[in-house]
PDB file of the backbone (N, CA, C, O) and the ligand in Angstrom, with CONECT records:
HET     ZN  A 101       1
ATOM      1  N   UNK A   1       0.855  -1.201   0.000  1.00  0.00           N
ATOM      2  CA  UNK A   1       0.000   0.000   0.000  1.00  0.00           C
ATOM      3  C   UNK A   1       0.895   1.256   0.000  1.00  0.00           C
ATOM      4  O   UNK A   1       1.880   1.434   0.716  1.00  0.00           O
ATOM      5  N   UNK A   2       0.548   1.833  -0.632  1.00  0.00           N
ATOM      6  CA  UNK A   2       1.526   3.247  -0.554  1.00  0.00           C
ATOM      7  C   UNK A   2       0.901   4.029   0.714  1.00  0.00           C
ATOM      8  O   UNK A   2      -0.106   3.876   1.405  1.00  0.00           O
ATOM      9  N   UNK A   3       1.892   4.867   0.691  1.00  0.00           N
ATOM     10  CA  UNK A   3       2.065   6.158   1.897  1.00  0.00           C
ATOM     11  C   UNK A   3       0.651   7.329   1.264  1.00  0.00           C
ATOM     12  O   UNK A   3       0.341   8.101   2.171  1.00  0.00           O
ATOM     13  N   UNK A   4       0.031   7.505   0.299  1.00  0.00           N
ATOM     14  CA  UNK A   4      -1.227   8.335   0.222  1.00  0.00           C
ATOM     15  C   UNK A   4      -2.736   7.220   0.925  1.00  0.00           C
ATOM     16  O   UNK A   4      -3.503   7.338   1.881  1.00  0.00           O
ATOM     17  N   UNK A   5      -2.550   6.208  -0.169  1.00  0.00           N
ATOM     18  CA  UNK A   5      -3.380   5.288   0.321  1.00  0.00           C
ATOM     19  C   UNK A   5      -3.690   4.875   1.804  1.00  0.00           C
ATOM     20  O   UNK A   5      -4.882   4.659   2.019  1.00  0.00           O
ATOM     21  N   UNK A   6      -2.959   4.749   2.709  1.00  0.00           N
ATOM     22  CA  UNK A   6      -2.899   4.689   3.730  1.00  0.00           C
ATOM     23  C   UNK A   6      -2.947   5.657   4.738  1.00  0.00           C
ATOM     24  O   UNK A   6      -3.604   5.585   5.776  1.00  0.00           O
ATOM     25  N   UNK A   7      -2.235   6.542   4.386  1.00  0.00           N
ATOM     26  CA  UNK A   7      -3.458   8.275   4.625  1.00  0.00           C
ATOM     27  C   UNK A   7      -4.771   8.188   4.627  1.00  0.00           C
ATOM     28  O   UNK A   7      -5.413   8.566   5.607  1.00  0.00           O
ATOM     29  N   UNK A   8      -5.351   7.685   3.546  1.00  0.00           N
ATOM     30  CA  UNK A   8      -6.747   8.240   3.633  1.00  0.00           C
ATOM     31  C   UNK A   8      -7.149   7.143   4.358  1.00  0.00           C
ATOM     32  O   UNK A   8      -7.876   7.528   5.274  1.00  0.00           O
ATOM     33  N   UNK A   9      -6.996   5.873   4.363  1.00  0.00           N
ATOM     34  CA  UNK A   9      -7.910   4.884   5.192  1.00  0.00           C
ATOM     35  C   UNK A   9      -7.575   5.195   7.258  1.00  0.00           C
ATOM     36  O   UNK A   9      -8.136   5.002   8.337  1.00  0.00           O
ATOM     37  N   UNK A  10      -6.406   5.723   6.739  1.00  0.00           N
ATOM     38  CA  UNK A  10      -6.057   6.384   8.611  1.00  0.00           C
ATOM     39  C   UNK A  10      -7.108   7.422   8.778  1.00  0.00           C
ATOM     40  O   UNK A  10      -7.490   7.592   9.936  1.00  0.00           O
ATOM     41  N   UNK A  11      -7.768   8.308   7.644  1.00  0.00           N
ATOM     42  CA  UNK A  11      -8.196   9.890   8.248  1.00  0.00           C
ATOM     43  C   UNK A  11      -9.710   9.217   8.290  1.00  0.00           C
ATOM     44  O   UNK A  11     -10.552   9.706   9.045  1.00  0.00           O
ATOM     45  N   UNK A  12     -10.104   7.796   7.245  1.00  0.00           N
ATOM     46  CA  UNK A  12     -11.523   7.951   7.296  1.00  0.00           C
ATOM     47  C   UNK A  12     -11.931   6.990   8.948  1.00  0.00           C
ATOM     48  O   UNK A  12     -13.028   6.877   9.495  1.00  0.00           O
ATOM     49  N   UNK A  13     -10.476   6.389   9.410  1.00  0.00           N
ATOM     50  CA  UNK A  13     -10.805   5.892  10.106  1.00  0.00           C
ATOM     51  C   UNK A  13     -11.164   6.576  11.445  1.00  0.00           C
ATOM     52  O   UNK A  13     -12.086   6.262  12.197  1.00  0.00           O
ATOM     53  N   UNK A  14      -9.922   7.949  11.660  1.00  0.00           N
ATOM     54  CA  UNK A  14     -10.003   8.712  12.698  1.00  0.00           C
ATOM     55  C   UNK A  14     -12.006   9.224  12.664  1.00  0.00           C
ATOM     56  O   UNK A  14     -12.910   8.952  13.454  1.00  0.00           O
ATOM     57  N   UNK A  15     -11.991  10.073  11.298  1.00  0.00           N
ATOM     58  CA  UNK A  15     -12.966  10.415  11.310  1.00  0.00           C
ATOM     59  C   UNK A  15     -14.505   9.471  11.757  1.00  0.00           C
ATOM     60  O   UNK A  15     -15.564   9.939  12.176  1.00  0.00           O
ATOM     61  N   UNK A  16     -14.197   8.229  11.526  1.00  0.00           N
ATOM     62  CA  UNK A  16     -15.270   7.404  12.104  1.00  0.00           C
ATOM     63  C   UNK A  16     -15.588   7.031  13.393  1.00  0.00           C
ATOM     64  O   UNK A  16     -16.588   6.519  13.898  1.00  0.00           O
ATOM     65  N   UNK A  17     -14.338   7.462  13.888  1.00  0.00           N
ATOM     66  CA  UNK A  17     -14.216   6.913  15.345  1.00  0.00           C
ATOM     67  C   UNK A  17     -14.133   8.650  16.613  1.00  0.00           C
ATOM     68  O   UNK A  17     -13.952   8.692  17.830  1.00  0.00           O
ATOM     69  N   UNK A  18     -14.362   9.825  15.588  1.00  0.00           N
ATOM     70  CA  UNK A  18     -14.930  10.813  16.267  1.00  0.00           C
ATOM     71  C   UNK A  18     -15.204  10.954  17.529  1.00  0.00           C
ATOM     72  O   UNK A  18     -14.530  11.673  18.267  1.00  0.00           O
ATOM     73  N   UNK A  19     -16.275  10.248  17.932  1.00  0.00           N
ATOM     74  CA  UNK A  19     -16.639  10.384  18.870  1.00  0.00           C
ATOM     75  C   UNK A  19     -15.443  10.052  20.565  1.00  0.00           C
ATOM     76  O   UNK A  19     -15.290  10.648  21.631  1.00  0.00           O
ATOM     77  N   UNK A  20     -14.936   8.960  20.015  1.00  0.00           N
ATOM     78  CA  UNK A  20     -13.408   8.390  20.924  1.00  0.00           C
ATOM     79  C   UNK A  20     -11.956   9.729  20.923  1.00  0.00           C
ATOM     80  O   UNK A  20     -11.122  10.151  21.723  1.00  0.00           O
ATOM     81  N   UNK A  21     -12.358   9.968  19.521  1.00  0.00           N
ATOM     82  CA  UNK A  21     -11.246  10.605  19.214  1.00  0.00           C
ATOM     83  C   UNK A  21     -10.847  12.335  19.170  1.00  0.00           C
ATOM     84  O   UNK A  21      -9.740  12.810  19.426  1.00  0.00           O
ATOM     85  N   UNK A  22     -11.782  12.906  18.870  1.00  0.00           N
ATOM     86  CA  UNK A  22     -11.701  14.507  18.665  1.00  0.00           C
ATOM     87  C   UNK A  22     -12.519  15.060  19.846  1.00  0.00           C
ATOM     88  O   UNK A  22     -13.694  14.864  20.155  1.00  0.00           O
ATOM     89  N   UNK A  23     -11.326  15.990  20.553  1.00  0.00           N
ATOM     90  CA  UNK A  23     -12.199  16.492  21.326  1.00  0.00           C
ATOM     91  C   UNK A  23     -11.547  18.078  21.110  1.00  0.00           C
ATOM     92  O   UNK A  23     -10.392  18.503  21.119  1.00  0.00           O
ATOM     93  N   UNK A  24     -12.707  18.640  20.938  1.00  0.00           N
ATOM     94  CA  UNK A  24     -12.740  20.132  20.379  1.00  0.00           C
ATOM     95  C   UNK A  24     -12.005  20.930  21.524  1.00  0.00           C
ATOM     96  O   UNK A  24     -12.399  20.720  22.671  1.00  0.00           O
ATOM     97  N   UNK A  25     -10.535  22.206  21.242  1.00  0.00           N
ATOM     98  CA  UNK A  25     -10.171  22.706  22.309  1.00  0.00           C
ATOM     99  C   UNK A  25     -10.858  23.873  22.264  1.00  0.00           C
ATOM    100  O   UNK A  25     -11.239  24.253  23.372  1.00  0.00           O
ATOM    101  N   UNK A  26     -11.254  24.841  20.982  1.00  0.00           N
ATOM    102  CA  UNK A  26     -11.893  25.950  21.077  1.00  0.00           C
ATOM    103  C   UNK A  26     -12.483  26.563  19.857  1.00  0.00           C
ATOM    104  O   UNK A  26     -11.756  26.452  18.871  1.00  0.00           O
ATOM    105  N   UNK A  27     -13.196  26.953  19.735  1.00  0.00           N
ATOM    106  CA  UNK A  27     -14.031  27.321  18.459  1.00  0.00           C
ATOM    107  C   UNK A  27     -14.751  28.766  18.557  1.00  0.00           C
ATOM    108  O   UNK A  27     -15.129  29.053  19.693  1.00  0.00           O
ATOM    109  N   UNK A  28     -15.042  29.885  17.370  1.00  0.00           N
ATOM    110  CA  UNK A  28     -15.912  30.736  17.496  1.00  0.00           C
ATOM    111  C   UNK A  28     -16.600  30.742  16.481  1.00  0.00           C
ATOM    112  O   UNK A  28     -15.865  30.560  15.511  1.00  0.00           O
ATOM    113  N   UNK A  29     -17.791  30.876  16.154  1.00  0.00           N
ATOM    114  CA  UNK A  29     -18.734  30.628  15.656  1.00  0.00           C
ATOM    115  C   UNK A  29     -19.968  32.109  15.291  1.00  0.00           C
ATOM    116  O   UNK A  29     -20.275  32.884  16.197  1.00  0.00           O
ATOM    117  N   UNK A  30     -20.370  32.218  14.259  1.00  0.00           N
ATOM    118  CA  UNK A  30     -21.334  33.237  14.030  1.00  0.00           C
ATOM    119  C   UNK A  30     -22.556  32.446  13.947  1.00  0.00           C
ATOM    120  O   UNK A  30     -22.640  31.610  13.047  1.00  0.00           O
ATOM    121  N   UNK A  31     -23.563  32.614  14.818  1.00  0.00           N
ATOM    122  CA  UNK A  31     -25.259  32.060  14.090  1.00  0.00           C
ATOM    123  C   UNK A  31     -26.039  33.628  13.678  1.00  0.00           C
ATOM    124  O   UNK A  31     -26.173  34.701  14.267  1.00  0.00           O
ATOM    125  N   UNK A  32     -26.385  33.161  12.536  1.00  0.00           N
ATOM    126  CA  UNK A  32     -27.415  34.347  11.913  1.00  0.00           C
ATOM    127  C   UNK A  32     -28.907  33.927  12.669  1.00  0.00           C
ATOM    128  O   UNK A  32     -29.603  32.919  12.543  1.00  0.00           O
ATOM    129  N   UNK A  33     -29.064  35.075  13.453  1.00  0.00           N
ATOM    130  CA  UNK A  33     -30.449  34.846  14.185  1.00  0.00           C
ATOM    131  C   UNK A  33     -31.779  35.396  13.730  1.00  0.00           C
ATOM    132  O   UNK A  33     -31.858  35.897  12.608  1.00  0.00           O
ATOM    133  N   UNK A  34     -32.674  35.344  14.410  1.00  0.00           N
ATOM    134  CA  UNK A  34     -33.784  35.981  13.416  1.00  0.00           C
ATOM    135  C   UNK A  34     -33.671  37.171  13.446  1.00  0.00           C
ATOM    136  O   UNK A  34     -33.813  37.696  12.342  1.00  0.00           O
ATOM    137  N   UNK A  35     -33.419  38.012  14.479  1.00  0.00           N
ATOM    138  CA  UNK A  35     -32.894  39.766  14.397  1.00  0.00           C
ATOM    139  C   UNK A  35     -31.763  39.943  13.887  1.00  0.00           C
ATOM    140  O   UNK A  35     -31.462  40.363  12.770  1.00  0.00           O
ATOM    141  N   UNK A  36     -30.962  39.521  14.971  1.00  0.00           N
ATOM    142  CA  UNK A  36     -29.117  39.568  14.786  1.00  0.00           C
ATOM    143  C   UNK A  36     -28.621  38.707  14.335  1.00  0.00           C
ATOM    144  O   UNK A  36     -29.173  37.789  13.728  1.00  0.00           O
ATOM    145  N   UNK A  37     -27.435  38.849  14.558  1.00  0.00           N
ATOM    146  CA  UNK A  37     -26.684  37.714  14.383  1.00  0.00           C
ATOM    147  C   UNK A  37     -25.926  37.837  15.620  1.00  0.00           C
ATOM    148  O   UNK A  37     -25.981  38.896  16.244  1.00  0.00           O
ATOM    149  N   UNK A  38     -24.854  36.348  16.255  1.00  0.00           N
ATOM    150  CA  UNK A  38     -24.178  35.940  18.031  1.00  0.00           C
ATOM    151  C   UNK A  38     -23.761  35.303  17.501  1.00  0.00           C
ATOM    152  O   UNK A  38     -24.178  34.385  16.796  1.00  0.00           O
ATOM    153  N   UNK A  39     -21.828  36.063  17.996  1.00  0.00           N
ATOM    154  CA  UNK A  39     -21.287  34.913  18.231  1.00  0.00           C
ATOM    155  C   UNK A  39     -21.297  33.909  19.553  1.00  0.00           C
ATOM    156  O   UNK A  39     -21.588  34.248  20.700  1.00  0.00           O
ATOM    157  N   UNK A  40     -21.037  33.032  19.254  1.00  0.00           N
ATOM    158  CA  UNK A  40     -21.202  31.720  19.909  1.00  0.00           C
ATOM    159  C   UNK A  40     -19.275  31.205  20.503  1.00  0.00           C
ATOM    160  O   UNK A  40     -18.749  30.795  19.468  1.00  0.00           O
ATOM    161  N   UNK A  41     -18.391  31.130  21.489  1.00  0.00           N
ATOM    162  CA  UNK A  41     -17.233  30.845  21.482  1.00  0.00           C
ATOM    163  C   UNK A  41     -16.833  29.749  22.494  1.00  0.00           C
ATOM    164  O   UNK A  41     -17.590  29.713  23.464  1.00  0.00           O
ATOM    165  N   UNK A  42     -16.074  29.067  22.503  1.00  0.00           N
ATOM    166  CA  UNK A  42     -16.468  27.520  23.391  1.00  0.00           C
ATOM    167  C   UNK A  42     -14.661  27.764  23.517  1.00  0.00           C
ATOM    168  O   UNK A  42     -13.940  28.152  22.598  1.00  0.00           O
ATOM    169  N   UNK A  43     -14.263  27.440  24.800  1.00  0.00           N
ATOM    170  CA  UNK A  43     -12.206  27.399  24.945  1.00  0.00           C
ATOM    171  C   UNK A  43     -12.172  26.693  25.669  1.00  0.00           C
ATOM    172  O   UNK A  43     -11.840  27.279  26.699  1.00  0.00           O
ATOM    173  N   UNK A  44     -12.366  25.294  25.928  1.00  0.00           N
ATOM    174  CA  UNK A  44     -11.852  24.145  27.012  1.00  0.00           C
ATOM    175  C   UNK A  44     -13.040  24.185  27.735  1.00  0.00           C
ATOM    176  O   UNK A  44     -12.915  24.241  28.958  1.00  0.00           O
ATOM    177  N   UNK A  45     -14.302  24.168  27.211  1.00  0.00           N
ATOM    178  CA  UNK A  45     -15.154  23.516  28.836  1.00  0.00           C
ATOM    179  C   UNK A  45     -15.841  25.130  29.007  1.00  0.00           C
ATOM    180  O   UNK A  45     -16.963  25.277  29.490  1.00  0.00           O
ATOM    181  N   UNK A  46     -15.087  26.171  28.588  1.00  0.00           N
ATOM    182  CA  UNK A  46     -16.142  27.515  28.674  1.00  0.00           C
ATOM    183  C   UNK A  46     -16.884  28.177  27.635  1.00  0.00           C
ATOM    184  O   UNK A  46     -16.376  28.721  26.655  1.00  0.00           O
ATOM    185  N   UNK A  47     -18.048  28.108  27.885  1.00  0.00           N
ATOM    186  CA  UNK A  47     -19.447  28.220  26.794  1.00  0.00           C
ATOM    187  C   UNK A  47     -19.667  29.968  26.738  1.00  0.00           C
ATOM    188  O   UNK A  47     -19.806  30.570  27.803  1.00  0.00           O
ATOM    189  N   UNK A  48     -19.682  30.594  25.631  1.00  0.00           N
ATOM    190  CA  UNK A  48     -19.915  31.998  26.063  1.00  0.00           C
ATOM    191  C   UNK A  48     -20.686  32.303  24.292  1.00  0.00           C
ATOM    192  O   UNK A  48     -20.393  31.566  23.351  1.00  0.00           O
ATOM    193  N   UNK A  49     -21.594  33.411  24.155  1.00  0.00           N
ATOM    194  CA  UNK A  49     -22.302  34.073  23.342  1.00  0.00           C
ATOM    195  C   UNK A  49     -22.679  35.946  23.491  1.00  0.00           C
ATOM    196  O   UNK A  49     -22.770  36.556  24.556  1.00  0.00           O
ATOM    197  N   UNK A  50     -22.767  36.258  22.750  1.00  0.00           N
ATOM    198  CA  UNK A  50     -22.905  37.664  22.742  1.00  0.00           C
ATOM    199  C   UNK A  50     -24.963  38.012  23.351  1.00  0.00           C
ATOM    200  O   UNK A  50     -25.467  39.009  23.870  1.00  0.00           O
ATOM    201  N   UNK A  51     -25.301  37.275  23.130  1.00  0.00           N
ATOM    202  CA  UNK A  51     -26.772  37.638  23.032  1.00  0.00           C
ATOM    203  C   UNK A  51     -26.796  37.924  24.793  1.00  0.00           C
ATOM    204  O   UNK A  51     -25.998  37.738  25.711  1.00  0.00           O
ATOM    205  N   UNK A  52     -28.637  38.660  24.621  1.00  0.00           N
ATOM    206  CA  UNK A  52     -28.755  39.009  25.941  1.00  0.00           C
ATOM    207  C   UNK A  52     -29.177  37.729  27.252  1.00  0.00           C
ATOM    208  O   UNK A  52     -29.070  37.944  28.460  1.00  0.00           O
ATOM    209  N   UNK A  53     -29.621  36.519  26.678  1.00  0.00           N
ATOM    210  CA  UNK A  53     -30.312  35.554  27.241  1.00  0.00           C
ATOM    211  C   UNK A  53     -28.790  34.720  28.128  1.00  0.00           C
ATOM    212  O   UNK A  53     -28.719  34.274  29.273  1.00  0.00           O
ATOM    213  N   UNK A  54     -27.695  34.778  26.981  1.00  0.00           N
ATOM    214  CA  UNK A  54     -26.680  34.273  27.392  1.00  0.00           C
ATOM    215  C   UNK A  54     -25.879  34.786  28.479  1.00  0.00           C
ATOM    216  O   UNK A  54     -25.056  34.130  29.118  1.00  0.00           O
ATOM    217  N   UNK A  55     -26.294  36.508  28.718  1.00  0.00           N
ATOM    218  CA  UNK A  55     -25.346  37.057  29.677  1.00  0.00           C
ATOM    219  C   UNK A  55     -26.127  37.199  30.624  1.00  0.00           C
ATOM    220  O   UNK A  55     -25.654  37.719  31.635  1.00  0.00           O
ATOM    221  N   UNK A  56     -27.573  36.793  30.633  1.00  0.00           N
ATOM    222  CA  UNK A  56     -27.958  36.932  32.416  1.00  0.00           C
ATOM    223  C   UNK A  56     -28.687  35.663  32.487  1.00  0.00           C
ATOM    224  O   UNK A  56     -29.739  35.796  33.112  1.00  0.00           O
ATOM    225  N   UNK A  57     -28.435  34.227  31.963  1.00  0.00           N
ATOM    226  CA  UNK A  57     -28.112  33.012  32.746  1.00  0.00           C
ATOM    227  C   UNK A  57     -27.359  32.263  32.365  1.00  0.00           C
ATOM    228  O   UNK A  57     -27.469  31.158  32.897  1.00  0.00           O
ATOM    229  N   UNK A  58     -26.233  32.403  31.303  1.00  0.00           N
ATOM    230  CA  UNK A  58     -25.333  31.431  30.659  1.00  0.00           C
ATOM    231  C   UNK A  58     -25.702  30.553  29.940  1.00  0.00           C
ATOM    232  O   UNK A  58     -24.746  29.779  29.889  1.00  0.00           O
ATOM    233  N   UNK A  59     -26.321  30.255  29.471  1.00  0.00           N
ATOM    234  CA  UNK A  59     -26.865  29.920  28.335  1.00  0.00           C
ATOM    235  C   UNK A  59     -27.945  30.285  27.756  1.00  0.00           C
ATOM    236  O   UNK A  59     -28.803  30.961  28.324  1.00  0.00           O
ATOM    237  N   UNK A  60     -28.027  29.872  26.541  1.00  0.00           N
ATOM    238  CA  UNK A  60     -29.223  30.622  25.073  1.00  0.00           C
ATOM    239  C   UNK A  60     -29.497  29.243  24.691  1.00  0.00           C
ATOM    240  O   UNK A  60     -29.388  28.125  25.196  1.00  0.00           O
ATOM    241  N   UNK A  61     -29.973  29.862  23.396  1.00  0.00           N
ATOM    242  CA  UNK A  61     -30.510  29.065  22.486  1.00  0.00           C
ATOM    243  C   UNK A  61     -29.345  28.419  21.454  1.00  0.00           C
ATOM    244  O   UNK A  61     -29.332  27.262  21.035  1.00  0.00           O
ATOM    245  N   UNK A  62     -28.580  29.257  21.222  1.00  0.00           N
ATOM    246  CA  UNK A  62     -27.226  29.738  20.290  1.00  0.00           C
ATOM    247  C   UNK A  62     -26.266  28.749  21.051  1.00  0.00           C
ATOM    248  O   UNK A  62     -26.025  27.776  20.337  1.00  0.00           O
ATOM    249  N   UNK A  63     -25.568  28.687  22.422  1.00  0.00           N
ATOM    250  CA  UNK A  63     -24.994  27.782  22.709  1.00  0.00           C
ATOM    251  C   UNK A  63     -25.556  26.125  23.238  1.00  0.00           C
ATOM    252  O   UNK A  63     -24.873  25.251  23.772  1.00  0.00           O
ATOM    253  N   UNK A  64     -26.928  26.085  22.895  1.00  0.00           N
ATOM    254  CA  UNK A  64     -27.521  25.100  22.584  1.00  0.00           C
ATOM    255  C   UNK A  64     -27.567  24.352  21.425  1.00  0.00           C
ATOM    256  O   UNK A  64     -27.324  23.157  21.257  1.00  0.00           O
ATOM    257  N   UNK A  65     -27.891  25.156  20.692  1.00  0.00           N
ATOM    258  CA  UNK A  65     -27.735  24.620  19.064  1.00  0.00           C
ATOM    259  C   UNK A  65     -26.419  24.108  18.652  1.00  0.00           C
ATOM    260  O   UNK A  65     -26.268  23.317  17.721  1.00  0.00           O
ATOM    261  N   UNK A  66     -25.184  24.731  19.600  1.00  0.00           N
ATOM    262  CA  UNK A  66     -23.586  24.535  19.340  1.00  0.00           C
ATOM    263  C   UNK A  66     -23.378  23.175  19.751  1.00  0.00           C
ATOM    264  O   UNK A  66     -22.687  22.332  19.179  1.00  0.00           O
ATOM    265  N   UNK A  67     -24.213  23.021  21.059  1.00  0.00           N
ATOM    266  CA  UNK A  67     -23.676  22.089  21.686  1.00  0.00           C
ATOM    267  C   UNK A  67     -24.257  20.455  20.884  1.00  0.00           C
ATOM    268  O   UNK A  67     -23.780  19.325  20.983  1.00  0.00           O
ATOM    269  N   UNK A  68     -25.417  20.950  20.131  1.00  0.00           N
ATOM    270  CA  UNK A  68     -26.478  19.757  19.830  1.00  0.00           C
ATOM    271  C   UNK A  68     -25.372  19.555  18.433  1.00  0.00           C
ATOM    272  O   UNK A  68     -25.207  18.383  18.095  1.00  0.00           O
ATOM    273  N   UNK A  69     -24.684  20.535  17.691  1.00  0.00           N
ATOM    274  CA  UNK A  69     -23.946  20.243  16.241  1.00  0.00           C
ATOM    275  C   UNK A  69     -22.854  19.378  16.818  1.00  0.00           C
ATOM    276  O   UNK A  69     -22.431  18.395  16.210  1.00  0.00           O
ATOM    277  N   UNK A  70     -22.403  19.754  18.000  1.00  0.00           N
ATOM    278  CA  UNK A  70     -20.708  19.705  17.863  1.00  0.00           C
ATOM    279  C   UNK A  70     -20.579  17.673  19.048  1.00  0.00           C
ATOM    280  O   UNK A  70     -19.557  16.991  19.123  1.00  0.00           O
ATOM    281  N   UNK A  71     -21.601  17.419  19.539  1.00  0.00           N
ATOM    282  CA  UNK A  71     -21.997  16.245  20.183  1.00  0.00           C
ATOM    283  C   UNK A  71     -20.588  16.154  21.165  1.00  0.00           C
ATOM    284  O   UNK A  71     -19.990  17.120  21.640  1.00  0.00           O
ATOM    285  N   UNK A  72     -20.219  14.621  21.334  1.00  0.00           N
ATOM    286  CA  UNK A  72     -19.356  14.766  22.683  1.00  0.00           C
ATOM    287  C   UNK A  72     -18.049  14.920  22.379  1.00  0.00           C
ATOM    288  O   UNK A  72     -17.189  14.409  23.096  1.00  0.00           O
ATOM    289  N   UNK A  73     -17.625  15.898  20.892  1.00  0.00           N
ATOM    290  CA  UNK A  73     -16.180  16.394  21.009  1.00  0.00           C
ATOM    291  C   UNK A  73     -16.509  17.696  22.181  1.00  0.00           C
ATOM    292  O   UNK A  73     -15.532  18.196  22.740  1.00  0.00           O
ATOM    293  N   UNK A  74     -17.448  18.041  22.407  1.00  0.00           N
ATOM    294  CA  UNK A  74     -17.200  19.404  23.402  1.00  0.00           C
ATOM    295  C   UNK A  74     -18.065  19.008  24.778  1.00  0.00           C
ATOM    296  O   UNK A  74     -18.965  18.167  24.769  1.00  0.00           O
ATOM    297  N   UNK A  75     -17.622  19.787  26.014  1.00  0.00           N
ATOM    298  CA  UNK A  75     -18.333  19.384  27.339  1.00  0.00           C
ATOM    299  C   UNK A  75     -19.392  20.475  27.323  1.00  0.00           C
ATOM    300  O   UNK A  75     -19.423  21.618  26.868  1.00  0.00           O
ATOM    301  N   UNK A  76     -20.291  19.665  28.018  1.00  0.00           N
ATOM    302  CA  UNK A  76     -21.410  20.398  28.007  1.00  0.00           C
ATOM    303  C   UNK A  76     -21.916  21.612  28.436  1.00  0.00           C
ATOM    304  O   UNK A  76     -21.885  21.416  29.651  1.00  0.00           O
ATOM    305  N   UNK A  77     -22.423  22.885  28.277  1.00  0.00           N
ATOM    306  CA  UNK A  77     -22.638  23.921  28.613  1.00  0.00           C
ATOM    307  C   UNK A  77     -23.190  23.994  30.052  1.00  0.00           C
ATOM    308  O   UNK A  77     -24.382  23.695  29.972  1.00  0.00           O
ATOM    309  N   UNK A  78     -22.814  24.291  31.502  1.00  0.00           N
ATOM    310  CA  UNK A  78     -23.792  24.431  32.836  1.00  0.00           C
ATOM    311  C   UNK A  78     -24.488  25.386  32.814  1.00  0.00           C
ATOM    312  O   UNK A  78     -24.164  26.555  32.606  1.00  0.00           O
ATOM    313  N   UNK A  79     -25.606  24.902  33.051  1.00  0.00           N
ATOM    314  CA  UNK A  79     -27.065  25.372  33.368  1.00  0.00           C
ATOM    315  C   UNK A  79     -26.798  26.418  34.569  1.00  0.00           C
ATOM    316  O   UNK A  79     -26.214  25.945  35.543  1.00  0.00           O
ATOM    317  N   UNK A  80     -27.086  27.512  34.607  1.00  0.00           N
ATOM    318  CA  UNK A  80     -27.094  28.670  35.383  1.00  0.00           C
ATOM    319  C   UNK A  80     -28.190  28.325  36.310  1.00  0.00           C
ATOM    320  O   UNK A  80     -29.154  28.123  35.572  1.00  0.00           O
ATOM    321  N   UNK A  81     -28.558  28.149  37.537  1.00  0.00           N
ATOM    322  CA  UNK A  81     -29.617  27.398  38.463  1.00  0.00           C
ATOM    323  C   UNK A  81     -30.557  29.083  38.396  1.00  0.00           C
ATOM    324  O   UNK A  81     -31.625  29.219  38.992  1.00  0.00           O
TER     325      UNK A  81
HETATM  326 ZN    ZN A 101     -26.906  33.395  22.545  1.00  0.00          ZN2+
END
């Protein structure tokens, strides 16, 4: 097998096994909302968004939707009690 060939059966394998394997360190993100648009920014375990829902209980809708795309490469957003 050559050295390309074996590349790709390594990346489709990583990629299949996702869930074991990738875990997201940080991301920022734009969602186009129905007014605005929020960013959305995730750095090791901390969930943060521009909108107003997000800054007076820590989470929205926006870092919901992040969390439902991005599954268990990222930890989950805490619920503000
Ligand atoms: Zn938000």
């Amino acid at each position: 097998m050559d050295a390309i060939a074996s590349r790709i059966i390594k990346a489709r394998q990583y990629a299949a096994e996702r869930d074991q394997r990738i875990h997201v360190v940080s991301f920022e993100v734009q969602i186009d909302g129905e007014n605005s648009n929020h960013q959305v920014r995730y750095n090791r375990g901390e969930w943060g968004c521009d909108c107003e829902e997000s800054i007076r209980r820590g989470i929205c809708a926006h870092i919901m939707a992040m969390e439902e795309i991005m599954g268990d490469s990222v930890q989950p957003a805490m619920v503000a009690a």
